[in-house]
VMD Tcl script that builds the backbone (N, CA, C; Angstrom):
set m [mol new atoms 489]
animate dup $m
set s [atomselect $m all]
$s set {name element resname resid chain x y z} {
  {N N UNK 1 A -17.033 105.154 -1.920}
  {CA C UNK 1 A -17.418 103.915 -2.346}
  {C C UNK 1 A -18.901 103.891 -2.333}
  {N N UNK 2 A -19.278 103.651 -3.132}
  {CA C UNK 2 A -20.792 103.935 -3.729}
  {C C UNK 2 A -20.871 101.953 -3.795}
  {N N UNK 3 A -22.086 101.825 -2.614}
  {CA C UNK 3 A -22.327 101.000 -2.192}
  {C C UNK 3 A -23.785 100.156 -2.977}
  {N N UNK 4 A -23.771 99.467 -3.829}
  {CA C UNK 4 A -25.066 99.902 -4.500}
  {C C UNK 4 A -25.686 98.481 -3.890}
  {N N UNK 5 A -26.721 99.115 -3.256}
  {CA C UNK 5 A -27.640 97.574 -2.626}
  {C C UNK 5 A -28.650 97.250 -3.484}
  {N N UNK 6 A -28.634 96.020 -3.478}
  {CA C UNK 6 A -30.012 95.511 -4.561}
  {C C UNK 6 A -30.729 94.629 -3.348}
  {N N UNK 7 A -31.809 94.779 -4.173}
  {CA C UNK 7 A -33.093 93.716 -3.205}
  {C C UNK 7 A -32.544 92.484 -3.808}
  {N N UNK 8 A -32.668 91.695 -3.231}
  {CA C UNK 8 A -32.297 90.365 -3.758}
  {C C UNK 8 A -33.880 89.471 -3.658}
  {N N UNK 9 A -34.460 89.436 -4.862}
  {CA C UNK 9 A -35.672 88.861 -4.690}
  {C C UNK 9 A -35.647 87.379 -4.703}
  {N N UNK 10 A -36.442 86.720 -3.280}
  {CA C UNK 10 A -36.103 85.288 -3.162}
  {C C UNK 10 A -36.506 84.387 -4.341}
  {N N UNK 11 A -35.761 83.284 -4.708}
  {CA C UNK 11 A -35.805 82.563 -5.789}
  {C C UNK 11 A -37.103 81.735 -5.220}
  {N N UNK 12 A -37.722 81.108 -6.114}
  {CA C UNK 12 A -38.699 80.059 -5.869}
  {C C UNK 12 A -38.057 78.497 -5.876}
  {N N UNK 13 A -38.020 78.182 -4.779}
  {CA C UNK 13 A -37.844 77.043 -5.114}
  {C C UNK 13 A -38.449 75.965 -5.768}
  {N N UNK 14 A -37.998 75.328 -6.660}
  {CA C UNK 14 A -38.530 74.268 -7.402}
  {C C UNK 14 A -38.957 73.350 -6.192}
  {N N UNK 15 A -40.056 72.159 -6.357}
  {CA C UNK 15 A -40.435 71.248 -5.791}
  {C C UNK 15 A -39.340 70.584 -6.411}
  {N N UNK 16 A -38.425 69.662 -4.846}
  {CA C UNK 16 A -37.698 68.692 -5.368}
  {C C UNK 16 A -38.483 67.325 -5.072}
  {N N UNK 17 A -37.640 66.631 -5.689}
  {CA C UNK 17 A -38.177 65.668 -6.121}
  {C C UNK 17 A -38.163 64.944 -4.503}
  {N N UNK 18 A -39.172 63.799 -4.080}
  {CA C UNK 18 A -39.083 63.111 -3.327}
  {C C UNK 18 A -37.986 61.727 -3.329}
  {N N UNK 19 A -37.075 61.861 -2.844}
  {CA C UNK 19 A -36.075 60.485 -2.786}
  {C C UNK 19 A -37.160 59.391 -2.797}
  {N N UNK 20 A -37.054 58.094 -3.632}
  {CA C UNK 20 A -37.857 56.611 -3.436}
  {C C UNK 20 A -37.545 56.606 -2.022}
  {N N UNK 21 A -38.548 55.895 -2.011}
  {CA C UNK 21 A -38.123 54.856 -0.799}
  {C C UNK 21 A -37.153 53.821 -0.739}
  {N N UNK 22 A -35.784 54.323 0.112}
  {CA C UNK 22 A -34.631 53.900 0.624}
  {C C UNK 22 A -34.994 52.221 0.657}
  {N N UNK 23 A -34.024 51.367 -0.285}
  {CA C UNK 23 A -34.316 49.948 0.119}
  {C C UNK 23 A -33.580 49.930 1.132}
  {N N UNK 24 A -33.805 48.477 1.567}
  {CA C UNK 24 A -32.866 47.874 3.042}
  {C C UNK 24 A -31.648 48.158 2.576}
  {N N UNK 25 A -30.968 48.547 2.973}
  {CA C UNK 25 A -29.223 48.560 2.872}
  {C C UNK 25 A -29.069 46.753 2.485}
  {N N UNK 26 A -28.220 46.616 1.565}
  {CA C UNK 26 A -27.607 45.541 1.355}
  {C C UNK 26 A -26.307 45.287 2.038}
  {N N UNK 27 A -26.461 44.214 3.051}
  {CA C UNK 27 A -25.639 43.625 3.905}
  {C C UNK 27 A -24.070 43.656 2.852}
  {N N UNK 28 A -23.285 43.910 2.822}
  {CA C UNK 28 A -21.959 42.957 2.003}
  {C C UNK 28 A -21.858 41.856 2.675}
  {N N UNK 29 A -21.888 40.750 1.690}
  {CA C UNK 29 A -21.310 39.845 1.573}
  {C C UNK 29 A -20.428 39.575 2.466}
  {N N UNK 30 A -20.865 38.180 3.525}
  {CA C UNK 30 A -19.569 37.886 4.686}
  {C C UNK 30 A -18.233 37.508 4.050}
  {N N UNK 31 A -17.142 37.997 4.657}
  {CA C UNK 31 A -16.198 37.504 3.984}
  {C C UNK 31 A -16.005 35.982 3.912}
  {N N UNK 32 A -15.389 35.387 2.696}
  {CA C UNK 32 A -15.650 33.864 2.931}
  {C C UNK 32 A -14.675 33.295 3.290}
  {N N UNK 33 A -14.989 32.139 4.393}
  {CA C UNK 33 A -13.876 31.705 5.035}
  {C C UNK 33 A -13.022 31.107 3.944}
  {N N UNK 34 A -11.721 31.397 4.739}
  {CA C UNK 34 A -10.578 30.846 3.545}
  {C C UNK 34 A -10.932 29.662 2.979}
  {N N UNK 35 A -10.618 29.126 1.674}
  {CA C UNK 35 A -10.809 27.913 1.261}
  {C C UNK 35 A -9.358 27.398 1.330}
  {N N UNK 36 A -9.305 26.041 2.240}
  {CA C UNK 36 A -8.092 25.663 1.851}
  {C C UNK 36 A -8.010 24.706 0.919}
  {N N UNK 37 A -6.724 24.316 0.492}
  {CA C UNK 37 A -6.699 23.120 -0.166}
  {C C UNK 37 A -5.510 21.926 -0.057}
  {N N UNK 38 A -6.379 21.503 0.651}
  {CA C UNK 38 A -5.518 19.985 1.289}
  {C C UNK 38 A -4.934 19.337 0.640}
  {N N UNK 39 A -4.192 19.019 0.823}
  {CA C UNK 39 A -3.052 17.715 0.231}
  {C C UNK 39 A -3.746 16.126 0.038}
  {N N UNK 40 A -3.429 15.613 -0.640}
  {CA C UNK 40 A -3.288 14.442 -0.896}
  {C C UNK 40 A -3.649 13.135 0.257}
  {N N UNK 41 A -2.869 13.433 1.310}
  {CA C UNK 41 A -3.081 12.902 2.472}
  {C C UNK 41 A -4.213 13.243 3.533}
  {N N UNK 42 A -4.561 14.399 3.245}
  {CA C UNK 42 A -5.871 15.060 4.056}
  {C C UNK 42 A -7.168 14.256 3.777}
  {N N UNK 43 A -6.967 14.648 2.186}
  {CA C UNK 43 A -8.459 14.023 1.290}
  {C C UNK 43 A -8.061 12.547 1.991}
  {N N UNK 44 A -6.893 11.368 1.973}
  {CA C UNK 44 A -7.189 10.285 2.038}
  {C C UNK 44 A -7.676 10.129 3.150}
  {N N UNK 45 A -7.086 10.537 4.135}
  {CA C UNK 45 A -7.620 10.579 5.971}
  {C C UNK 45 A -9.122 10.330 6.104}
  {N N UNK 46 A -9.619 11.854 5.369}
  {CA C UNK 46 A -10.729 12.287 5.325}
  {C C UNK 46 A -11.655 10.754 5.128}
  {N N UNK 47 A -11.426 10.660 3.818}
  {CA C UNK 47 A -12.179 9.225 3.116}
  {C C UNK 47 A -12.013 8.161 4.156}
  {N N UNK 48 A -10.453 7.992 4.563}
  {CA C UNK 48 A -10.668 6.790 5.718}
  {C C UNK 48 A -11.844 6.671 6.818}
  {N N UNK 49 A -11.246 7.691 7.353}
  {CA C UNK 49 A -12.657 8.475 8.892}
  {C C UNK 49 A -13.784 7.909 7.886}
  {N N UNK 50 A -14.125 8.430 7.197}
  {CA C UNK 50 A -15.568 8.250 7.152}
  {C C UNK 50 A -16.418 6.893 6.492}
  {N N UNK 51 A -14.961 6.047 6.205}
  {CA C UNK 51 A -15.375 4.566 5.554}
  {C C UNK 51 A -15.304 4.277 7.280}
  {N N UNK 52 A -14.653 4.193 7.818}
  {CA C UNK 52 A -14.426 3.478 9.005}
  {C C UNK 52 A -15.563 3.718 10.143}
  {N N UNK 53 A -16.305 5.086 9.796}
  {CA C UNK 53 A -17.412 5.124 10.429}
  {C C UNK 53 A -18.506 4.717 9.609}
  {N N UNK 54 A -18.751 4.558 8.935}
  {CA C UNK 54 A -19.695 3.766 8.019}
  {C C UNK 54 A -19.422 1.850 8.080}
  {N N UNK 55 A -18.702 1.445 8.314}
  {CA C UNK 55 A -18.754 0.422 8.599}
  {C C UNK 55 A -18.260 0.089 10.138}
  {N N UNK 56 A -18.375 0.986 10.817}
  {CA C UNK 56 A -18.504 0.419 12.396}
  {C C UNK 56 A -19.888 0.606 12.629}
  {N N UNK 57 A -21.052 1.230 11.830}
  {CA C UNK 57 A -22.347 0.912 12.044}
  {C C UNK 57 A -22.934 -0.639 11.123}
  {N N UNK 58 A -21.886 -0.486 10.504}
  {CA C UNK 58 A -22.489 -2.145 10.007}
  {C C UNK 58 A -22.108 -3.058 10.422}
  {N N UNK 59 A -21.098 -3.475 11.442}
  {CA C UNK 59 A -20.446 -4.220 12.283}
  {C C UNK 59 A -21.388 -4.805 13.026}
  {N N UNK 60 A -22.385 -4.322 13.839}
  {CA C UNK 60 A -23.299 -4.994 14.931}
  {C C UNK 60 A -24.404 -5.338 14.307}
  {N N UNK 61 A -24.547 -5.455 12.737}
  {CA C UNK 61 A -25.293 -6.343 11.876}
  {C C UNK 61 A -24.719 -7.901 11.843}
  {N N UNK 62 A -23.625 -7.559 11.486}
  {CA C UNK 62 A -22.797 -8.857 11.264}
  {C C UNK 62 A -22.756 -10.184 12.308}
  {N N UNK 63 A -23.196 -11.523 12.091}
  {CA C UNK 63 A -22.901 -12.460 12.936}
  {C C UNK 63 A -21.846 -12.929 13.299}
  {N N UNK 64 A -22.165 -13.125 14.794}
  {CA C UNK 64 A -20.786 -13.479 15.135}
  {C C UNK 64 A -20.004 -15.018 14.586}
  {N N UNK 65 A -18.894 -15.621 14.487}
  {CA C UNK 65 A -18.413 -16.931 13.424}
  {C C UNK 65 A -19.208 -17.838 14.394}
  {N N UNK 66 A -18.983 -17.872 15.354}
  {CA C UNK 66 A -20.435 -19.135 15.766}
  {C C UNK 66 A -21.730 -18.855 15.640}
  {N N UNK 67 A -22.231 -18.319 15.210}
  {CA C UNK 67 A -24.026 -17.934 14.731}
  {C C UNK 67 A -23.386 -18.578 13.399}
  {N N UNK 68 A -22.702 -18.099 12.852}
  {CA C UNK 68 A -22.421 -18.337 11.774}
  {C C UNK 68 A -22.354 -19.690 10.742}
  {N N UNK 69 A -21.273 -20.571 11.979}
  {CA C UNK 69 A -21.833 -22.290 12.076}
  {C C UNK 69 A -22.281 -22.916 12.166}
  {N N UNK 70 A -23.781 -22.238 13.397}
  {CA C UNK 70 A -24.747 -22.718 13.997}
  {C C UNK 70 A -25.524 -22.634 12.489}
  {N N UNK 71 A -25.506 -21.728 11.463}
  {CA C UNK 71 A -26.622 -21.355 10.967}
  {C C UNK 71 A -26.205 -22.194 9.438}
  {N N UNK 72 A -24.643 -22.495 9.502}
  {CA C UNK 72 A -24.775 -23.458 8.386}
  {C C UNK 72 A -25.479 -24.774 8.466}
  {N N UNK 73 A -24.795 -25.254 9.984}
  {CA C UNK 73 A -25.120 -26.740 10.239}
  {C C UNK 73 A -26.724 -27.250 10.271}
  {N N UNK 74 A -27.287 -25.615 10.436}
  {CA C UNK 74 A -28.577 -26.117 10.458}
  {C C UNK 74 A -29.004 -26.460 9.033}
  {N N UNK 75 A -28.885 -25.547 8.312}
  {CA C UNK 75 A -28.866 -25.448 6.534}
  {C C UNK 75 A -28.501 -27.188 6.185}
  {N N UNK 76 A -27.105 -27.241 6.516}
  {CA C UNK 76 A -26.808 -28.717 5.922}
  {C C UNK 76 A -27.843 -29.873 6.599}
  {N N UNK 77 A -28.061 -29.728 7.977}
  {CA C UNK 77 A -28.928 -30.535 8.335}
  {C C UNK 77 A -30.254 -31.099 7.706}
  {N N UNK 78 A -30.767 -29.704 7.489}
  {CA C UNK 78 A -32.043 -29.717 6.528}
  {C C UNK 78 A -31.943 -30.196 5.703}
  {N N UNK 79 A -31.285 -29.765 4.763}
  {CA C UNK 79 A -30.976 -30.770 3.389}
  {C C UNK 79 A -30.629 -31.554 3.505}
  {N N UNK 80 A -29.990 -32.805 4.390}
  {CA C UNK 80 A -29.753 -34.128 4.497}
  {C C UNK 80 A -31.385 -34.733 4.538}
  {N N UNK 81 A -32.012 -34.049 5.660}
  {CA C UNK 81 A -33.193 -34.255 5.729}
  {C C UNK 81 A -34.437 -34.303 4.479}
  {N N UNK 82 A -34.054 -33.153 3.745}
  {CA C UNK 82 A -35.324 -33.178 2.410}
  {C C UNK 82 A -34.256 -33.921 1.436}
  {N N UNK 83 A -33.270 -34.445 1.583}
  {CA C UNK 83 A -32.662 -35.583 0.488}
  {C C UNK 83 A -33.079 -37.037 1.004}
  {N N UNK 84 A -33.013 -36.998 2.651}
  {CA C UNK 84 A -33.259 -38.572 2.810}
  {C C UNK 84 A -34.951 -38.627 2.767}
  {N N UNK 85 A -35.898 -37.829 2.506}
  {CA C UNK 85 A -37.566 -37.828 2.383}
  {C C UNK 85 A -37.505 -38.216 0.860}
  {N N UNK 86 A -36.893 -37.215 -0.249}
  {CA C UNK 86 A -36.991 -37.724 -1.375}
  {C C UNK 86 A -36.301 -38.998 -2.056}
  {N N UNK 87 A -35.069 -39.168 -1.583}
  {CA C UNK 87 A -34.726 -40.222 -2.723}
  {C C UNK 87 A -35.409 -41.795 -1.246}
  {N N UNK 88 A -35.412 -42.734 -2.256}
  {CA C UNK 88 A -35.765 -44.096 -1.183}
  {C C UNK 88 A -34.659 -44.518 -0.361}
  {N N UNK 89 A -34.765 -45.145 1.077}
  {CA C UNK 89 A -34.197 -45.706 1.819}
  {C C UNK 89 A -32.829 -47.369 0.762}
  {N N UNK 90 A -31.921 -46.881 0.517}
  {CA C UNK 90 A -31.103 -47.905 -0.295}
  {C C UNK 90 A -31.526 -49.248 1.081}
  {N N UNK 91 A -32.206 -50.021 0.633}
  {CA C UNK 91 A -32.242 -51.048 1.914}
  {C C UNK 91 A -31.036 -52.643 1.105}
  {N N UNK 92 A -30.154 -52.786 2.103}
  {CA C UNK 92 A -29.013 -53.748 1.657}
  {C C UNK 92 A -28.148 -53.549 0.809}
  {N N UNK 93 A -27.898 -52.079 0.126}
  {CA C UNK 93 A -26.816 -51.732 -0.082}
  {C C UNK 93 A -26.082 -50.900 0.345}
  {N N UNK 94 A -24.668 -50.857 -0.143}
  {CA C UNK 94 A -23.567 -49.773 0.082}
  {C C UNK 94 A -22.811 -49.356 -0.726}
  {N N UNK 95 A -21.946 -48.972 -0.242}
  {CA C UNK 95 A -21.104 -48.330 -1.144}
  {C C UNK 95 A -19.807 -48.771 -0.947}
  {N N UNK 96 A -18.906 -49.454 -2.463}
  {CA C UNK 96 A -17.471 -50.297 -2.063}
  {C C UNK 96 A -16.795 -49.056 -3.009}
  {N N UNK 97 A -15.787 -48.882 -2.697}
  {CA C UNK 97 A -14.075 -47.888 -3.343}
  {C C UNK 97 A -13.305 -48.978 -3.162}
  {N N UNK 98 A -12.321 -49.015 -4.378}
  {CA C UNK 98 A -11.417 -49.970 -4.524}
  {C C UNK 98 A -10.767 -49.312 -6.162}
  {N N UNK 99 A -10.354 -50.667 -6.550}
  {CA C UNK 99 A -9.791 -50.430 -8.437}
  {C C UNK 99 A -9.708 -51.358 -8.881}
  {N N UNK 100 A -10.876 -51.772 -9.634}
  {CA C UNK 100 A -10.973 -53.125 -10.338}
  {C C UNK 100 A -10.934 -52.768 -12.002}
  {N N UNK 101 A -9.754 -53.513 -12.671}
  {CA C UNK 101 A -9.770 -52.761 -14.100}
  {C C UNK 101 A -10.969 -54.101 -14.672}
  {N N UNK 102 A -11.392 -53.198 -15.565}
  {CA C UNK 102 A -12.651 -53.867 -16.711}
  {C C UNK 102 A -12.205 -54.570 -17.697}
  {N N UNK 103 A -12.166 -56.000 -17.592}
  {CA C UNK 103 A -11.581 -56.807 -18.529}
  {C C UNK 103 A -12.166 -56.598 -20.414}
  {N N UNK 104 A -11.783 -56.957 -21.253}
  {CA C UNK 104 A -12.359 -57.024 -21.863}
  {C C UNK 104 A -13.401 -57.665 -22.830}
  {N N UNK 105 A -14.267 -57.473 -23.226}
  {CA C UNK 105 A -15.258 -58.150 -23.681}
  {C C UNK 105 A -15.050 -58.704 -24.855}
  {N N UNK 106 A -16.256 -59.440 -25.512}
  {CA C UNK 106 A -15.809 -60.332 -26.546}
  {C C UNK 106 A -15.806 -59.120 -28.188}
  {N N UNK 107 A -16.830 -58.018 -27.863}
  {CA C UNK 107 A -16.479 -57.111 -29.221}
  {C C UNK 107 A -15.036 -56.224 -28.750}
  {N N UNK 108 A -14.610 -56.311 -28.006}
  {CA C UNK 108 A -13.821 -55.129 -27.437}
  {C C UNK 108 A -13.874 -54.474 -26.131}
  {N N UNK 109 A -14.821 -54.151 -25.914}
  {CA C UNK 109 A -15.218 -52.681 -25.277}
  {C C UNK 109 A -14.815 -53.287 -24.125}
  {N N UNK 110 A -15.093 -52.005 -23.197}
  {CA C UNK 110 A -14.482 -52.871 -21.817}
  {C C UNK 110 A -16.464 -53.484 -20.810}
  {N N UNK 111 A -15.785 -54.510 -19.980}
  {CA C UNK 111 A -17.052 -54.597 -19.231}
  {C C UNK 111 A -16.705 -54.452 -17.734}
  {N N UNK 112 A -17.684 -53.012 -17.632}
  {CA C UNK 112 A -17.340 -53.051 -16.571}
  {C C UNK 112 A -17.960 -53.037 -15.157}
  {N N UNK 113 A -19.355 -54.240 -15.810}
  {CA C UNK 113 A -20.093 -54.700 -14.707}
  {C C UNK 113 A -19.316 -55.810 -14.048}
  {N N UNK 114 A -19.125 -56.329 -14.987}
  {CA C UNK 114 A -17.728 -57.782 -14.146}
  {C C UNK 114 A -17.146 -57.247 -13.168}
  {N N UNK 115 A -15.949 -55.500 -13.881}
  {CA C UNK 115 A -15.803 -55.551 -12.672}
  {C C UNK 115 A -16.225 -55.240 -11.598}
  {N N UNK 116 A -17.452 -54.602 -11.435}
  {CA C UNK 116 A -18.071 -53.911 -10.145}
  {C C UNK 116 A -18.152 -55.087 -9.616}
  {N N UNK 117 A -18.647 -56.196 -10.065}
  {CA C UNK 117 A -19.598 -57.593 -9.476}
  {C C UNK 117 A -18.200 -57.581 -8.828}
  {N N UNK 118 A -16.570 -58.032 -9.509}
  {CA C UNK 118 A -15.532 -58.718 -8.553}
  {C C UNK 118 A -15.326 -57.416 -7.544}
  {N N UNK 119 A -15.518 -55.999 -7.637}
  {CA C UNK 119 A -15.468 -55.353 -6.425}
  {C C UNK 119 A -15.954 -55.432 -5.731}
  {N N UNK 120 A -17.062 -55.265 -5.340}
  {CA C UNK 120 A -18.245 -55.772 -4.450}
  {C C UNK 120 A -17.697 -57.397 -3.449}
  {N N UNK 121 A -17.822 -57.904 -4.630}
  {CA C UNK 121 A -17.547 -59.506 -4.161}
  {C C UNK 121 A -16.233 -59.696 -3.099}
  {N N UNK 122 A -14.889 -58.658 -3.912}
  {CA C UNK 122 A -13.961 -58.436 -2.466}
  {C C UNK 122 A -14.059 -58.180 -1.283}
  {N N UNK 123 A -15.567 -57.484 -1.014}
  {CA C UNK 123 A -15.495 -56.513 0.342}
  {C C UNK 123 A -16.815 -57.651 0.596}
  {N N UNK 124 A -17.415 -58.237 0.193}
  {CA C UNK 124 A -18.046 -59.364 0.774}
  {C C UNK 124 A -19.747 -59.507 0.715}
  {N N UNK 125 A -19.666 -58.875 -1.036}
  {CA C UNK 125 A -20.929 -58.719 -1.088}
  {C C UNK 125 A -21.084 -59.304 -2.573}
  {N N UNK 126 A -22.500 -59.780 -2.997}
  {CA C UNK 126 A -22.995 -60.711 -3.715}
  {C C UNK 126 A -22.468 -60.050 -5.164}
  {N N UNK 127 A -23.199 -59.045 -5.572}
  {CA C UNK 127 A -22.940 -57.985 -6.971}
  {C C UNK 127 A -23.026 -56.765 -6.795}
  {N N UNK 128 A -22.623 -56.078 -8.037}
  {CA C UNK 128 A -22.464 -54.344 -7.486}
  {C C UNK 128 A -22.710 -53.694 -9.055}
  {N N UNK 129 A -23.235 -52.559 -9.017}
  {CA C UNK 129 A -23.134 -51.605 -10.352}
  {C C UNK 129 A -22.040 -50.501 -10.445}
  {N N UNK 130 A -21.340 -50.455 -11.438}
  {CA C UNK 130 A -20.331 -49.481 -10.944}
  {C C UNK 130 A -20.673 -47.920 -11.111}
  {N N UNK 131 A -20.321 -47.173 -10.266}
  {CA C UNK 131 A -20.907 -45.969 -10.331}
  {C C UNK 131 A -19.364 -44.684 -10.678}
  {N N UNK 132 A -18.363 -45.283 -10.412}
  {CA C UNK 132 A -17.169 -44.147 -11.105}
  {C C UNK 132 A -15.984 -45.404 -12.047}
  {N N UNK 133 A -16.533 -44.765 -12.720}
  {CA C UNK 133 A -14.922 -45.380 -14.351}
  {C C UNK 133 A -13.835 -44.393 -13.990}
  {N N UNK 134 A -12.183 -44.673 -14.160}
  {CA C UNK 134 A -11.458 -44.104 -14.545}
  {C C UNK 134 A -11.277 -45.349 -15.570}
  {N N UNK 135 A -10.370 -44.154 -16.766}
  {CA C UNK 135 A -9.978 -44.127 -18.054}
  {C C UNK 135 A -8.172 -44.043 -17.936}
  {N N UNK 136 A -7.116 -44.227 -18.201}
  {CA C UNK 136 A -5.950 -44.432 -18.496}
  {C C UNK 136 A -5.270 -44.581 -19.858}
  {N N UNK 137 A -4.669 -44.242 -20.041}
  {CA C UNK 137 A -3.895 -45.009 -21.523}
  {C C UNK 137 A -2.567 -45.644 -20.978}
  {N N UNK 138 A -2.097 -47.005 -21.483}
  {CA C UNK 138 A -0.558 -47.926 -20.990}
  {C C UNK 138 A -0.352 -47.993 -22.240}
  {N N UNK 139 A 1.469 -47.068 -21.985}
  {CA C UNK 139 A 1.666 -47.436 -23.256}
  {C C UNK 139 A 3.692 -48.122 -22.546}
  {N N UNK 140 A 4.394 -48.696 -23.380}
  {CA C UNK 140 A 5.755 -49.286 -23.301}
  {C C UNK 140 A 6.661 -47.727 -23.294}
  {N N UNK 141 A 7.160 -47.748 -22.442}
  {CA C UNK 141 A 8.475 -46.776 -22.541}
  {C C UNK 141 A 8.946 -46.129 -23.657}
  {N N UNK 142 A 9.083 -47.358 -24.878}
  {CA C UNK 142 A 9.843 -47.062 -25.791}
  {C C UNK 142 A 8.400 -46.197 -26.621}
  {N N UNK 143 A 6.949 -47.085 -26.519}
  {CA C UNK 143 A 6.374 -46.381 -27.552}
  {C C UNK 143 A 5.937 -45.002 -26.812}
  {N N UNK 144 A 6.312 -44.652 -25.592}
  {CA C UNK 144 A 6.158 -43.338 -25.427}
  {C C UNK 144 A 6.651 -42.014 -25.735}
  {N N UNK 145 A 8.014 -42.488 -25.584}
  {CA C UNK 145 A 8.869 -41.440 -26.145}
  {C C UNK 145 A 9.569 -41.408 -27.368}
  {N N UNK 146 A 9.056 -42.510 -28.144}
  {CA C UNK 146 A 9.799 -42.026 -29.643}
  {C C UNK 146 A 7.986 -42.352 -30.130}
  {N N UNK 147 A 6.817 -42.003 -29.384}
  {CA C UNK 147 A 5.402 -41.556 -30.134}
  {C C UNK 147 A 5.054 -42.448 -31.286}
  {N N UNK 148 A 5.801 -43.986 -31.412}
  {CA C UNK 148 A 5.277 -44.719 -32.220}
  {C C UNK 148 A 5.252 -46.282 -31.950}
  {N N UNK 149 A 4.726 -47.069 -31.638}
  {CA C UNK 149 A 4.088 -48.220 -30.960}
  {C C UNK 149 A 3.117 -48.037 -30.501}
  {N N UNK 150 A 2.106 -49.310 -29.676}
  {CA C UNK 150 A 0.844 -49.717 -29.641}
  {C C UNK 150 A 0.567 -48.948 -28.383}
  {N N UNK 151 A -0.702 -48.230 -27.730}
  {CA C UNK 151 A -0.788 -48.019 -26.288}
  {C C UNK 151 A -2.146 -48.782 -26.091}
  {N N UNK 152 A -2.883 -48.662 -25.131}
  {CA C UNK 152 A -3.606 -49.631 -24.965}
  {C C UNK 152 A -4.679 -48.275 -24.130}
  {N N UNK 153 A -5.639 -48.467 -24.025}
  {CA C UNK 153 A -6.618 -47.756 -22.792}
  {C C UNK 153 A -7.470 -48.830 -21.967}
  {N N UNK 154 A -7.406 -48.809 -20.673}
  {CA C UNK 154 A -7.394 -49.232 -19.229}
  {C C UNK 154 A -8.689 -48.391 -18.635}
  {N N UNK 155 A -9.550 -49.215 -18.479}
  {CA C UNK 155 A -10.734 -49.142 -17.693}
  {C C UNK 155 A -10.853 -49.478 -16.235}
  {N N UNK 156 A -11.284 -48.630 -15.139}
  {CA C UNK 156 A -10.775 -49.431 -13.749}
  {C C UNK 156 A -12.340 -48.957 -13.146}
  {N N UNK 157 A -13.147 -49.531 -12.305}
  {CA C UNK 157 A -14.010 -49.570 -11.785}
  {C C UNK 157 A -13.400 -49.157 -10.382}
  {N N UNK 158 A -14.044 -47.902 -9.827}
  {CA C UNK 158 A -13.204 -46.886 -8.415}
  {C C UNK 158 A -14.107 -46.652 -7.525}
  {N N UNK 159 A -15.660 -47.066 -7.899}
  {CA C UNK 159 A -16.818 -47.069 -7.147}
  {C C UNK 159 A -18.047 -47.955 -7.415}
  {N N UNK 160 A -18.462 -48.683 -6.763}
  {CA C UNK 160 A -19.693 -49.822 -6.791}
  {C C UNK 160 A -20.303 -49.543 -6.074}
  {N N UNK 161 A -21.899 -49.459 -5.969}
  {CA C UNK 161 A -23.146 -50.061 -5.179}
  {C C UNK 161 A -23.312 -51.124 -5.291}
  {N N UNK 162 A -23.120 -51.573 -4.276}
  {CA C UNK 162 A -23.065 -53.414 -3.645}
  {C C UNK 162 A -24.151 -54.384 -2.887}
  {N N UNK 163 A -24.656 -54.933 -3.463}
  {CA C UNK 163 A -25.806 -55.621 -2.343}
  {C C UNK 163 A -25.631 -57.083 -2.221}
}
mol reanalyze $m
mol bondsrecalc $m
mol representation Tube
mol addrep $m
């Protein structure tokens, strides 16, 4: 066996290349916590809790029902007060309720200073202006329900200022 040796002349190595510079390793991505998905009743819960804590901080805003009265009566008070500064002191009159109908006058119409004057005059006072009319229509039975005969309209004096 004829052994034939060769020189083996060393290769040159090429200049390799320099690797970049290695970035940071990129973390993967944490796994993401499960997403669940709630029912119907969860979501409403949810919404409750958090109306119910949203308005138990607005609760100790709120007055209590007696602040509450205190703070009308004062209100109404006042305004009795800047009504009795502006309008004048009524000196010797009042005020009569009753139902005096308004006779009628000589064109028709009704008058219904007469009747304030005889309201007034009932409760024991000299004359009166009337300050509420009711209006009525009287009509007969018959012309009501068969809608043909005379009805009449009725004037009644229901409030006077009386002096």
């Amino acid at each position: 066996m004829l052994g034939a040796t060769t020189t083996a002349w060393p290769q040159q190595s090429q200049p390799q290349a320099q690797p970049a510079p290695a970035e940071p390793p990129v973390a993967a991505p944490a796994p993401s916590p499960e997403r669940k998905n709630p029912g119907l009743i969860e979501e409403v819960g949810k919404l409750l809790k958090d109306s119910a804590s949203g308005l138990s901080s607005a609760i100790p805003s709120l007055p209590t029902p007696g602040q509450a009265l205190d703070g009308l009566n004062s209100s109404a008070k006042d305004a009795s007060d800047s009504l009795k500064r502006i309008t004048p002191p009524l000196s010797g009159q009042t005020m009569a309720s009753g139902r005096m109908m308004c006779p009628a006058a000589v064109n028709g119409a009704p008058d219904c200073k007469l009747a304030a004057d005889q309201l007034c005059k009932s409760k024991g006072y000299a004359e009166g202006k009337s300050l509420d009319i009711e209006t009525s229509e009287k009509c007969s039975a018959k012309a009501y329900f068969s809608g043909q005969g005379a009805c009449r309209t009725e004037n009644f004096v229901t409030r006077a200022v009386c002096q």
